[in-house]
C-alpha positions in Angstrom: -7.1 -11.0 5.3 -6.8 -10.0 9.1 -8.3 -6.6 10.2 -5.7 -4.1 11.2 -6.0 -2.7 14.8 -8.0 0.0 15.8 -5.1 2.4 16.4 -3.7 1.5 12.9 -7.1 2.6 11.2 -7.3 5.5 12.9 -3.6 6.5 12.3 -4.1 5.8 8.4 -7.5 7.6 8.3 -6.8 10.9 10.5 -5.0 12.7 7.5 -7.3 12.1 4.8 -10.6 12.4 7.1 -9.0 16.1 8.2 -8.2 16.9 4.4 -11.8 16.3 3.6 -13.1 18.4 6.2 -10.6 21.5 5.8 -11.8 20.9 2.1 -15.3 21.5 2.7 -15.1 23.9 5.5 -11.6 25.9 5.8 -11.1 26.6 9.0 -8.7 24.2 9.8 -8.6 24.6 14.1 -12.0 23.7 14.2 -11.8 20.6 11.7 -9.3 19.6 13.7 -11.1 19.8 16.9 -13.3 18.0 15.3 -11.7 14.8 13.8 -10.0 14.6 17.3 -13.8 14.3 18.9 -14.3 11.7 15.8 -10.8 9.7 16.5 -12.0 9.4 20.4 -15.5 8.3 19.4 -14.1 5.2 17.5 -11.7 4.1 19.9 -14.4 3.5 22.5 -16.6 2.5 20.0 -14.8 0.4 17.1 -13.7 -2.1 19.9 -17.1 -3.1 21.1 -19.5 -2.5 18.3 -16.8 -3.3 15.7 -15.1 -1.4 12.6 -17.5 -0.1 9.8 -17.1 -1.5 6.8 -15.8 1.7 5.8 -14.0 3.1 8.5 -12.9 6.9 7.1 -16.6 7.7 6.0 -17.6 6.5 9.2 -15.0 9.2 11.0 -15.9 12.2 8.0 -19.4 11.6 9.1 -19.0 12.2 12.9 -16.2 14.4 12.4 -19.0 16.3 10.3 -21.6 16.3 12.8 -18.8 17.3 15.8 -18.2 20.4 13.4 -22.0 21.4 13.3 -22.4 21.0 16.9 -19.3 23.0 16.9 -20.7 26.0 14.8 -23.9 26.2 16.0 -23.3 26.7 19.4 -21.5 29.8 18.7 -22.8 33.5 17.8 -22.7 32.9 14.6 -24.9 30.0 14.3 -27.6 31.4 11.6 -24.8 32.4 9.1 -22.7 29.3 9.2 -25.4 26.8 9.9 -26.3 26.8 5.7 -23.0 26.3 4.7 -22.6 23.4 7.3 -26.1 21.7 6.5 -25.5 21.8 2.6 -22.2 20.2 3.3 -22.2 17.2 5.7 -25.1 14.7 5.8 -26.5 15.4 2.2 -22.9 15.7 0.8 -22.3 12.1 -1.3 -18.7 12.4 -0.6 -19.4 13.0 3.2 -22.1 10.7 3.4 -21.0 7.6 0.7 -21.5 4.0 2.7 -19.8 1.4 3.3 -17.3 0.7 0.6 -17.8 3.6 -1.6 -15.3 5.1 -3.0 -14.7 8.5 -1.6 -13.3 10.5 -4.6 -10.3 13.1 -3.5 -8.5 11.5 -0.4 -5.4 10.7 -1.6 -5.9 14.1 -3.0 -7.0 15.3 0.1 -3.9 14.3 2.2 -1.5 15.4 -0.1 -3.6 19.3 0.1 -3.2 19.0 3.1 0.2 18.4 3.6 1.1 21.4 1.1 -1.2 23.8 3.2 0.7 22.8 6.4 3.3 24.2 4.6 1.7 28.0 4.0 3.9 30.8 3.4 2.5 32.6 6.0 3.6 29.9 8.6 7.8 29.9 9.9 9.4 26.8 8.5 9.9 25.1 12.0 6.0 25.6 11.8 5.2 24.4 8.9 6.8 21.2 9.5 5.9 20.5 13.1 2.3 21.0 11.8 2.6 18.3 9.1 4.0 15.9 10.8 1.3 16.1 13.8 -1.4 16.5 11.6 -0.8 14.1 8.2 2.0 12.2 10.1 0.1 11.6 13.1 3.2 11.9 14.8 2.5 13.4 18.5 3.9 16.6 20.0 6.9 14.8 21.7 7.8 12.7 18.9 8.3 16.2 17.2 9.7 17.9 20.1 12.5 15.3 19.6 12.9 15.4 16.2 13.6 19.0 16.5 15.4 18.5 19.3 13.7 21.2 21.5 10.9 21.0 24.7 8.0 19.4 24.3 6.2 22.3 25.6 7.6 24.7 23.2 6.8 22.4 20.1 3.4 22.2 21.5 3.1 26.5 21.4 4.5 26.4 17.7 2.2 23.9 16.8 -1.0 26.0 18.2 -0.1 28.7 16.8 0.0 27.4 13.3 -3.2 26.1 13.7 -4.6 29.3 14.3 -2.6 31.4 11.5 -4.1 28.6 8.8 -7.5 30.5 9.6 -9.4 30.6 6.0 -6.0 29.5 4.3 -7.0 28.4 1.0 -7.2 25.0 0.4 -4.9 23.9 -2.6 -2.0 22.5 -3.9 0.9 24.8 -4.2 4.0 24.9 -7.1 6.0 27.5 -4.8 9.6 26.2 -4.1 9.7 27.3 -0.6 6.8 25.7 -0.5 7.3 22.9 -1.7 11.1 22.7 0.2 9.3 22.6 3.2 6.8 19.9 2.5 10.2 17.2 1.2 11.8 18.4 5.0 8.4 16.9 6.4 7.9 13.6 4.7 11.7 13.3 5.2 11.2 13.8 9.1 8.0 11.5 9.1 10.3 8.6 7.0 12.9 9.4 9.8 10.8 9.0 13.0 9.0 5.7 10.8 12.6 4.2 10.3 13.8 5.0 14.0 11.0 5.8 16.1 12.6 8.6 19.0 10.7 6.6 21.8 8.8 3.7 22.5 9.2 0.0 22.6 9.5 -0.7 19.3 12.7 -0.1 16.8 10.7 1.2 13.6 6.7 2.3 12.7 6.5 0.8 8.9 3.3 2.4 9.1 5.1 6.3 8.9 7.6 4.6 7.0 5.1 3.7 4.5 3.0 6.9 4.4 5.9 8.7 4.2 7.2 7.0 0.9 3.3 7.4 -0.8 3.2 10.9 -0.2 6.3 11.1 -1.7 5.5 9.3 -4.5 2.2 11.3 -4.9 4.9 14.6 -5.1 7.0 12.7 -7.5 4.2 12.1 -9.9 3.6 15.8 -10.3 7.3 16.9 -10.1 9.1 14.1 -11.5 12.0 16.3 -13.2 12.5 17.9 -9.7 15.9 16.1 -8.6 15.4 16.7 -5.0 11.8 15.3 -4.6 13.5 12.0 -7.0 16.2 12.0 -4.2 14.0 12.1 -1.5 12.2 9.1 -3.0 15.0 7.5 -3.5 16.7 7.6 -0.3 13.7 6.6 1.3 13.5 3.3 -0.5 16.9 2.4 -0.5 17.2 2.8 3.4 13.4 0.9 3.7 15.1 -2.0 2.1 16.7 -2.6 5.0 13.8 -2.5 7.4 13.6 -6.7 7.6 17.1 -7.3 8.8 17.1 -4.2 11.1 15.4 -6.1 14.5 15.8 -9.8 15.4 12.4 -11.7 16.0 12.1 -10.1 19.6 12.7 -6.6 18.5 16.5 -6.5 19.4 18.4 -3.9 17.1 21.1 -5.3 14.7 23.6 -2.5 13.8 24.1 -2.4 10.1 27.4 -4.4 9.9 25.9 -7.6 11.1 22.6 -7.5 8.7 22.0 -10.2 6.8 22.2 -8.3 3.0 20.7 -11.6 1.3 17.3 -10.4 2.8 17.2 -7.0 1.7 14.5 -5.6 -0.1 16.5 -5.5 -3.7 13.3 -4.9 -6.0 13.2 -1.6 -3.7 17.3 -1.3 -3.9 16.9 -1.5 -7.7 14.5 1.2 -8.2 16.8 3.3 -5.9 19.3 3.1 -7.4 18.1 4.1 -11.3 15.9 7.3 -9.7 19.6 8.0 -8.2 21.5 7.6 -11.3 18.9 9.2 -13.1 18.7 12.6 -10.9 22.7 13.2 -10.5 22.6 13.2 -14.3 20.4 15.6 -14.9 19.6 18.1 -11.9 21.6 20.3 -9.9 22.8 18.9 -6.3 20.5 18.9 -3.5 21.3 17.4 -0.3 18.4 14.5 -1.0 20.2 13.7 -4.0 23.5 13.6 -1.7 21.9 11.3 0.9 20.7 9.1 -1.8 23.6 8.9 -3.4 25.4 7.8 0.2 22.3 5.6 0.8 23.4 3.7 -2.8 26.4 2.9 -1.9 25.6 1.2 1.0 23.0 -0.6 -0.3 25.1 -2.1 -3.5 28.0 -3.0 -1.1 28.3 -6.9 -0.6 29.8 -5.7 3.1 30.7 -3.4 5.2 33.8 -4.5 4.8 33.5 -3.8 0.9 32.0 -0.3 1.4 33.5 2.2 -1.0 34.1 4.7 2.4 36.6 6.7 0.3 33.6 7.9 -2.2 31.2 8.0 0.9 33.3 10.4 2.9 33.9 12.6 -0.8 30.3 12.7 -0.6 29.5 13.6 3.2 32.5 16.8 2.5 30.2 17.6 -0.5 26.7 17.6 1.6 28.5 19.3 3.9 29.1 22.2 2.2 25.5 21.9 0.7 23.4 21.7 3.6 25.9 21.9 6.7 24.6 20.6 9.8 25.3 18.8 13.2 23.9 15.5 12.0 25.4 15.6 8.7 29.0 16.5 11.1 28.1 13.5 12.9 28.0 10.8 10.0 30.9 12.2 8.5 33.1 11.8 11.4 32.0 8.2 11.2 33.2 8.1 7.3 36.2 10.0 8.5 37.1 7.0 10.9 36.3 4.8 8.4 39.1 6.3 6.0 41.5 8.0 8.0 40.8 5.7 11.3 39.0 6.2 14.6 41.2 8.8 16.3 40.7 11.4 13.1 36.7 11.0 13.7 36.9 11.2 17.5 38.6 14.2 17.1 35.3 15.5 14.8 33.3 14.3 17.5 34.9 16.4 20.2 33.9 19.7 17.9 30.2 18.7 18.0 30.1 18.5 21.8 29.3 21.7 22.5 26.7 22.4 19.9 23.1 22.8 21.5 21.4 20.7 19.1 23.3 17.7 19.2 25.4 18.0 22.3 23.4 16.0 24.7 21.7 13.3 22.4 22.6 10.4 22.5 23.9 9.7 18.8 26.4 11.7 19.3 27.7 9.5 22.7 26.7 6.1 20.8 28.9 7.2 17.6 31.6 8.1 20.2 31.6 4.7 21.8 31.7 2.9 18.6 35.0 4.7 17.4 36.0 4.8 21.1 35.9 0.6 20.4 37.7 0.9 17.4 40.3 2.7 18.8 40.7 -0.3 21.4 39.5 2.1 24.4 37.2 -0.2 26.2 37.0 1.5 29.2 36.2 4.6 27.3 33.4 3.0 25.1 31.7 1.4 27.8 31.3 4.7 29.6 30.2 6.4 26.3 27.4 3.2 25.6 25.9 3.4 28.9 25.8 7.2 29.0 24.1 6.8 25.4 21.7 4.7 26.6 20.6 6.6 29.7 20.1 9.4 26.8 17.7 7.9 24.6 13.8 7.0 24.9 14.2 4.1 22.6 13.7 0.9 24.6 15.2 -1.3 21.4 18.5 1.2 21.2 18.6 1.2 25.1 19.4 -2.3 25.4 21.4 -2.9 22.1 23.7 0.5 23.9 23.4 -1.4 27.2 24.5 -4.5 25.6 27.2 -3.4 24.0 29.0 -1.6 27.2 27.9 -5.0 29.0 30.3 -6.7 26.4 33.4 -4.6 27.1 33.8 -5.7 30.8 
């Protein structure tokens, strides 16, 4: 088996080597700081020397010592330095070799991810914080997800940091709480499925953290319906992610997939967590997209789509969790019903809302209906300004591509 690459490792291990730390120490700026200090020291040293045989006690270690260093060059060295010498080098968590277990990772991550999450944080907060920290996503990736500056995700995100000073480190069963933490792995599955930038369509490896940690929730809360719908929308849309990009990372538009090479183990399961939640637990909008996502997924075609029950569905989200994305895909079930004009007409109300007026979705779901409504000229103006809009390098050129085609 083929060593992943460094950046790979160090994605994968970040979360769990910061949930040990915060676990053992609290203060989670400084543990931070400090598995940042350890992330740097393995990229310019896991390429030359090589990868440890266990690369995240390798990082706890240094991350450990970076903390010490930290502590003890402040005031307070004499009454911190005990609590930091009785729990780094002589720890046997922190200091287990090379392909010892290390007892409370998965654990760890998923604390972590629920203390991201603290009541005392603003929910924009809590899950900008989340995702940088357990998703590894970085500030910009954020920024866009939230559709704000970089800059002021970046101020929201340091502030957290700071306000999680001597949180207590534990899992939570608060609803608000645990709202908050299905919003982040549902933002970290988003930016996995469709990165916002970058040249490549997807990152399985968000993708696939995204659907453990939900799996993890769903093992503790598996009457909740929403946390079953999250998990179940994430797994019927992953099933796609083979026919999604040709060999050379072009994007193919879910109409021309080939459905044969679906992931239908993943489909399957799906599908039962989605007909086992809608009969038994009140309607969340996780549920709702999962429900969509089913649909899809068991239709032969596009062609063969049951749009009619999809669009019944989008006016039912709508009401449930009513926003400018959920607007956007139900224009595109609108056209599908009622034809293209009725959802153009949608589209024109969306154009002036901040959030969603000057992405590009909204311009690329404009110049598809704008080419079903046989207004080339239109569409091709509407692709291209889409693809001047968005940092994707794989949607760039399929946008670019498709206003090349209506000349």
């Amino acid at each position: 088996m083929s060593t992943p690459p460094v950046e790979d490792l160090l994605r994968a291990a970040a979360p769990r080597v910061l949930g040990v730390l915060v676990r053992h120490h609290g203060h989670f700026p400084a543990c931070e700081d400090a598995v940042q200090e350890a992330l740097l020291a393995a990229a310019t040293h896991w390429p030359r020397d090589g990868v440890p045989d266990d690369p995240t006690a390798w990082l706890v270690t240094v991350a450990g010592r970076k903390l010490t260093d930290h502590w003890r060059s402040e005031n307070a060295r004499r009454r911190r330095e005990d609590t930091v010498a009785a729990a780094t080098p002589r720890d046997a968590h922190l200091a287990a070799g090379p392909g010892e277990d290390h007892p409370g990772d998965t654990d760890d991550t998923l604390t972590l991810l629920f203390l991201c999450c603290h009541p005392d944080l603003p929910a924009t907060a809590q899950i900008a914080l989340t995702l940088r920290a357990v998703g590894g996503l970085t500030t910009a990736q954020i920024a866009a997800a939230f559709l704000v500056p970089e800059a002021t995700m970046a101020q929201r995100i340091s502030r957290a940091k700071q306000r999680l000073r001597g949180a207590t480190f534990a899992l939570s069963t608060d609803p608000d709480r645990l709202a908050a933490v299905l919003r982040v792995l549902y933002l970290i599955f988003n930016e996995g499925h469709t990165a916002t930038s970058g040249p490549d369509l997807s990152r399985p490896d968000l993708t696939a953290e995204a659907i453990r940690l939900t799996r993890a929730v769903h093992r503790r809360r598996p009457d909740d319906g929403e946390v079953t719908g999250l998990l179940a929308l994430m797994l019927l849309t992953d099933a796609r992610r083979a026919t999604r990009a040709t060999a050379d990372g072009a994007l193919v538009p879910l109409a021309e997939q080939d459905r044969a090479h679906w992931d239908h183990d993943a489909i399957a399961e799906g599908v039962k967590l989605v007909e086992d939640t809608l009969s038994r637990a009140p309607l969340g909008q996780y549920q709702l997209q999962s429900a969509i996502a089913a649909i899809h997924a068991e239709a032969p075609s596009t062609e063969d789509t049951d749009w009619a029950q999809i669009l019944v569905l989008y006016d039912i989200l709508a009401r449930v969790a009513p926003n400018p994305v959920v607007s956007l895909n139900r224009a595109v079930a609108v056209a599908k019903v009622h034809g293209p004009r009725a959802g153009l007409a949608l589209l024109d109300e969306l154009a002036g809302d901040k959030r969603l007026g000057a992405h590009h979705r909204l311009q690329s779901v404009r110049a598809h209906l704008l080419e079903l409504a046989d207004d080339p000229a239109a569409a091709r103006t509407a692709y291209r300004l889409a693809a001047r809009r968005t940092l994707s390098l794989p949607e760039r050129r399929y946008l670019e591509a498709r206003a090349d085609r209506l000349r």
